[in-house]
C-alpha positions in Angstrom: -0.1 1.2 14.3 -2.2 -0.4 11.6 -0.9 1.3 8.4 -2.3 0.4 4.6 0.6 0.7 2.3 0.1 2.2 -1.2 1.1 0.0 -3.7 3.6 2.4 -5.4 5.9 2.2 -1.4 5.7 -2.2 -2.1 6.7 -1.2 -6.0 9.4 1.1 -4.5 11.5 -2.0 -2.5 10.7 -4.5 -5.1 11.9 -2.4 -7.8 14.8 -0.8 -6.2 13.1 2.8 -7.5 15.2 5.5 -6.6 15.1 7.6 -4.9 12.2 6.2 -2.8 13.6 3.0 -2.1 15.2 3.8 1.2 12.2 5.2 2.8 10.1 2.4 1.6 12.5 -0.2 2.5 12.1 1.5 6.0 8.7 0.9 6.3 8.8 -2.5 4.6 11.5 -3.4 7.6 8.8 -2.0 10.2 5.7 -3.7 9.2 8.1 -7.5 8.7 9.2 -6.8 12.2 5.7 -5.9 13.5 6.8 -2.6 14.7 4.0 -1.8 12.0 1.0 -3.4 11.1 1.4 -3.2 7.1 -1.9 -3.7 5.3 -2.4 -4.4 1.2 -5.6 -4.0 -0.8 -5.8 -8.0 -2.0 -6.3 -6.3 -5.4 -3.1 -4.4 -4.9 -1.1 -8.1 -5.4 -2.9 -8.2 -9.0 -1.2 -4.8 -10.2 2.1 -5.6 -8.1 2.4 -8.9 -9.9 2.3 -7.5 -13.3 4.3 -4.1 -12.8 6.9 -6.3 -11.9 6.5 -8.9 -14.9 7.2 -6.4 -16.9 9.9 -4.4 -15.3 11.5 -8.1 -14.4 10.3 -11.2 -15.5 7.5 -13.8 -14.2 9.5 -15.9 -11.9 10.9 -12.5 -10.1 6.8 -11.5 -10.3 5.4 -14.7 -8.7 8.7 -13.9 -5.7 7.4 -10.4 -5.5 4.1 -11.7 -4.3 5.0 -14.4 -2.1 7.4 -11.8 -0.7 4.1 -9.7 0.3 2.0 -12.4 1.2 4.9 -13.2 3.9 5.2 -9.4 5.3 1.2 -7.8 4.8 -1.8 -8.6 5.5 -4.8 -8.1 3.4 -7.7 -6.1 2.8 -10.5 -7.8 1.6 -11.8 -6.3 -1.6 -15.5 -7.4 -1.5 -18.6 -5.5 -2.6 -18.6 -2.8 0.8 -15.3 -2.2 -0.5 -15.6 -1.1 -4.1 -19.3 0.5 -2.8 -18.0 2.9 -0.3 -14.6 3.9 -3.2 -17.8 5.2 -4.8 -19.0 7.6 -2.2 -15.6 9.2 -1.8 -14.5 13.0 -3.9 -11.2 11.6 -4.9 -11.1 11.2 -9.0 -9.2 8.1 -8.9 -11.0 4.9 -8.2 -8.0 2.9 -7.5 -7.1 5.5 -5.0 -10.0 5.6 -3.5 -10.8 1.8 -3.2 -7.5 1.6 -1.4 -8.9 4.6 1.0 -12.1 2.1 1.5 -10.3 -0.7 2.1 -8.1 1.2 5.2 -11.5 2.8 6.3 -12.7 -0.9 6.5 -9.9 -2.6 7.5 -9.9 0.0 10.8 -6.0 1.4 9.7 -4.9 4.6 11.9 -3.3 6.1 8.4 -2.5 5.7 4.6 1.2 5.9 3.8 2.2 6.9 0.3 4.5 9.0 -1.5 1.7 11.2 -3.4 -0.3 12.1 -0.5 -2.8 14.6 -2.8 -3.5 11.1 -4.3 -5.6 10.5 -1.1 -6.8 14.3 -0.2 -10.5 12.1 -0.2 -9.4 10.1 2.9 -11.1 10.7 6.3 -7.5 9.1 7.3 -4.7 10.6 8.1 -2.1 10.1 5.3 1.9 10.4 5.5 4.7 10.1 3.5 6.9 7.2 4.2 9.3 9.9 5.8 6.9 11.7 7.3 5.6 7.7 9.4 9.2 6.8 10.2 10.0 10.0 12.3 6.6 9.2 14.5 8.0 7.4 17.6 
């Protein structure tokens, strides 16, 4: 199953965030074992890289990065992208570029852990929980 991961879930591991880390280290475990096909927005590295600066430092930052360069792959973010966030209802245009970007990148669902976040995607969207009890 191809999944796009919203960022907050690769935020959730890298930051230790309770109580969400479990579940997201659970799905972070699937997609580095291929028993999921994990997919980031390439923009979603620039916000990653940052939140973690400043929760961390930049040497734990540039690790978090390599870290998901070595587990996902990548959604391009290139003009289609952006141009079909801006047909979508959703209010949030980060939101809905990542909807665009698993619309484009041919994902079977969105998983994140504020699913009304993506109420605009033609996908189906689950909760990490809610992915790890589908067999």
């Amino acid at each position: 199953m191809r999944v796009l991961i919203d960022t907050n879930i690769v935020l959730d591991v890298l930051l230790d965030r309770a109580p969400w880390a479990d579940a997201a280290s659970q799905i972070w475990d699937a997609c580095d074992s291929g028993r999921l096909a994990g997919y980031l927005p390439a923009s979603a590295l620039t916000d990653i890289f940052y939140i973690a600066r400043r929760a961390t430092n930049i040497s734990t930052a540039q690790v978090a990065v390599g870290l998901c360069l070595a587990t996902f792959a990548l959604c391009p973010v290139d003009r289609p992208t952006p141009e079909q966030a801006t047909t979508l209802q959703g209010g949030d245009f980060e939101d809905n570029v990542q909807i665009a970007c698993a619309v484009l990148g041919n994902c079977d669902a969105i998983v994140t852990r504020n699913p009304r976040d993506f109420a605009a995607s033609p996908l189906p969207v689950r909760s990490p929980d809610e992915l790890l009890m589908r067999p």
